[in-house]
C-alpha positions in Angstrom: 0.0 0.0 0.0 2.8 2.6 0.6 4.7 1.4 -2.3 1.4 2.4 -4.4 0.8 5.8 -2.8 4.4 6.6 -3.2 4.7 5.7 -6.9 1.5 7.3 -7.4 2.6 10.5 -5.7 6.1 10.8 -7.8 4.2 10.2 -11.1 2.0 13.1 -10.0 4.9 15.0 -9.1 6.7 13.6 -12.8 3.6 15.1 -14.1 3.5 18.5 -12.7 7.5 19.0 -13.7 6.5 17.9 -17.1 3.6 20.3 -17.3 5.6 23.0 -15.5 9.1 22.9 -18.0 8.0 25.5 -21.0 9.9 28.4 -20.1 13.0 28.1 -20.2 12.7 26.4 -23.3 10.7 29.1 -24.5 12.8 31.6 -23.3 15.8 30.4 -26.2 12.9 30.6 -28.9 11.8 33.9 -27.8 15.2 35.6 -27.8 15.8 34.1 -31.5 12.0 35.5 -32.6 12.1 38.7 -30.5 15.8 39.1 -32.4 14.6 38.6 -35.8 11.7 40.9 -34.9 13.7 43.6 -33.9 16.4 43.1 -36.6 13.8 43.6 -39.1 10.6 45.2 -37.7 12.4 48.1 -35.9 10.4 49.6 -33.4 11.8 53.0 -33.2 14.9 55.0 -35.1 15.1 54.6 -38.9 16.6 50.9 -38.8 16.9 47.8 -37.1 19.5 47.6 -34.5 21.7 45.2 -36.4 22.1 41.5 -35.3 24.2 41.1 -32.0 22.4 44.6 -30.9 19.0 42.8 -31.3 19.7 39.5 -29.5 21.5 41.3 -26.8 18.1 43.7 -26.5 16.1 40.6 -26.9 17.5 38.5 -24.2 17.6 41.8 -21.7 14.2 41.7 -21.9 13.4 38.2 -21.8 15.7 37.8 -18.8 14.1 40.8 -16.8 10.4 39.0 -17.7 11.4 35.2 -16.4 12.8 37.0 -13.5 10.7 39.9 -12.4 7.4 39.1 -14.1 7.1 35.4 -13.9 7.2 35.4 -9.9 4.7 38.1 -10.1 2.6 36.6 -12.3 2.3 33.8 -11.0 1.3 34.6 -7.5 -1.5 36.1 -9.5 -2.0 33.0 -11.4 -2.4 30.5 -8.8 -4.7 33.0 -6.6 -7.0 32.2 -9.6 -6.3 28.4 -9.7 -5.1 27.5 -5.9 -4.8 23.8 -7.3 -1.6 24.5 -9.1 1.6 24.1 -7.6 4.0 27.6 -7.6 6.3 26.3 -10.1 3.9 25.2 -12.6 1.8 28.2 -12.5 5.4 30.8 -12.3 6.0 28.7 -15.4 3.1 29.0 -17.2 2.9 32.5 -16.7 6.6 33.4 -17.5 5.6 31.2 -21.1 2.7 33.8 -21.6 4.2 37.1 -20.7 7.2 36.0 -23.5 4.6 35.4 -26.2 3.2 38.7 -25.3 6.3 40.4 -25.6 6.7 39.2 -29.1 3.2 40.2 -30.2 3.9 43.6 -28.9 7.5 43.8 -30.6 5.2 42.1 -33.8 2.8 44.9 -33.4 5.3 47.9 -32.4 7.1 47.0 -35.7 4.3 47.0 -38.0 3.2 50.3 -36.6 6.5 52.1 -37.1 7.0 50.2 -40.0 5.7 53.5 -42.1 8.7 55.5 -40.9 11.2 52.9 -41.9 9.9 53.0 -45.6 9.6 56.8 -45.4 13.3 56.9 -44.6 14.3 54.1 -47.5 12.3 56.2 -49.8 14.5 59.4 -48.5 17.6 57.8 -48.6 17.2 56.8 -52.0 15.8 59.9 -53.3 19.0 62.2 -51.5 21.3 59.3 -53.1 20.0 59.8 -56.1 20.3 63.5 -56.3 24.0 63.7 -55.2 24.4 61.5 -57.9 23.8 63.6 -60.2 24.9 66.4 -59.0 28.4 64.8 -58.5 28.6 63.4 -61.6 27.8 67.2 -63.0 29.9 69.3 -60.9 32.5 67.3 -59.6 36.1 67.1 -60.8 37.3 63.9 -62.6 38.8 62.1 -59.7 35.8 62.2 -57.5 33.0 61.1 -60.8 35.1 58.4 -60.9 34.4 57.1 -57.4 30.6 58.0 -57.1 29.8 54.4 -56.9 31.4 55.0 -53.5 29.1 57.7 -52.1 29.0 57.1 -48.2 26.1 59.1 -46.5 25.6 60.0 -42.8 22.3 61.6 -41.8 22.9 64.9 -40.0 18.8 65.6 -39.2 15.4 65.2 -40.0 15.6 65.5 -44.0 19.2 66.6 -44.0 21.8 64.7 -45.3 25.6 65.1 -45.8 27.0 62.2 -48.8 31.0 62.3 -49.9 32.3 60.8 -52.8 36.4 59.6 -52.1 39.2 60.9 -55.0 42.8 59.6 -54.7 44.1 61.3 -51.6 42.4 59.3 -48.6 41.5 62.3 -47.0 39.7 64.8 -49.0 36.6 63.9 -50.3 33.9 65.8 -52.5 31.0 66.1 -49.8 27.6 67.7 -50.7 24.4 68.5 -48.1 21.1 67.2 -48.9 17.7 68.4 -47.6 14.8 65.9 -48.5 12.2 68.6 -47.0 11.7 69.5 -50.9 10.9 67.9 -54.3 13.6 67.3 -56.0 16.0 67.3 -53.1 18.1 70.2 -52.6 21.7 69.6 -53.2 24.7 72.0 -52.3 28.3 71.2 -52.0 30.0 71.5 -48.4 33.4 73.3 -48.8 34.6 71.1 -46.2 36.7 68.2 -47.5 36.5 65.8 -45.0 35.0 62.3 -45.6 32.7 61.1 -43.6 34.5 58.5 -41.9 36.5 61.1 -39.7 33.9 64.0 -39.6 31.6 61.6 -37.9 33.7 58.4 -36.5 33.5 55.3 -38.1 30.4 54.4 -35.8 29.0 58.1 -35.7 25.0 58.2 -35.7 23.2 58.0 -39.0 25.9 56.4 -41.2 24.7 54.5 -44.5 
């Protein structure tokens, strides 16, 4: 008889385990989805935060949900079903607050998705235009590079795009304002390239 009720109390035990091991599990697949999300549904800015930026961001906030919200959660969770045991229902409810957190990041990135296309559409039209005025007002050296344009985004609707020549530090630089149809295109006296006038990592490089 106590052989019986102890088998029968470990297999109910087995059980609960079993029914209570989702999250962690689910916490690997959410910081590969939520990554992926963010990579290429940005929520905010004009792109995605590149690859290592997004899984670091994505397991930050998976981390801070398994262990801040879960506990939390589940208290709340098992006040509504006393019959399940802490860990299953802190489980359960970690699992759920993750998939919640990728809808939202699913949803943020749709909404702002708008303002990532606007910002293609102006990056290609300000590329376009120093293009041509490059290839029309430039010297020789510098039309021969314009394959080569780097851009950096200064401001709202204001960009500043070089085109390299043969010394490595002088390059032919215009300022382009997207605020107008066509763009407005004027050259920039100043002969530095990009690279050193904002860093190699400055803010709105292309």
């Amino acid at each position: 008889m106590t052989r019986r009720d102890g088998s029968s109390w470990w297999l109910t035990r087995l059980r609960w385990r079993l029914r209570g091991a989702s999250m962690w599990p689910a916490f690997f697949a959410a910081i590969v989805v939520d990554a992926a999300l963010l990579a290429l549904l940005p929520i905010a800015g004009d792109g995605g935060p590149g690859l290592v930026a997004a899984v670091l961001l994505a397991g930050f906030l998976n981390l801070a949900l398994v262990a801040a919200g879960a506990p939390l959660a589940g208290h709340w969770l098992r006040r509504r079903r006393p019959s399940l045991p802490q860990v299953v229902a802190g489980d359960r409810a970690g699992t759920a607050l993750m998939g919640a957190l990728a809808v939202t990041l699913l949803v943020l990135g749709l909404v702002h998705r708008p303002a990532v296309a606007d910002q293609d559409a102006d990056l290609r039209a300000q590329a376009a235009s120093a293009r041509r005025f490059v290839l029309a007002q430039a010297p020789t050296v510098f039309r021969a590079n314009v394959d080569r344009m780097e851009t950096v985004k200064q401001g709202p609707d204001l960009y500043r795009t070089c085109v390299p020549g043969s010394d490595p530090v002088r390059s032919f630089c215009v300022f382009v304002t997207t605020d107008q149809h066509p763009p407005g295109v004027s050259r920039d006296p100043d002969q530095t390239p990009n690279a050193v006038y904002s860093g190699p990592d400055g803010p709105g490089r292309q």
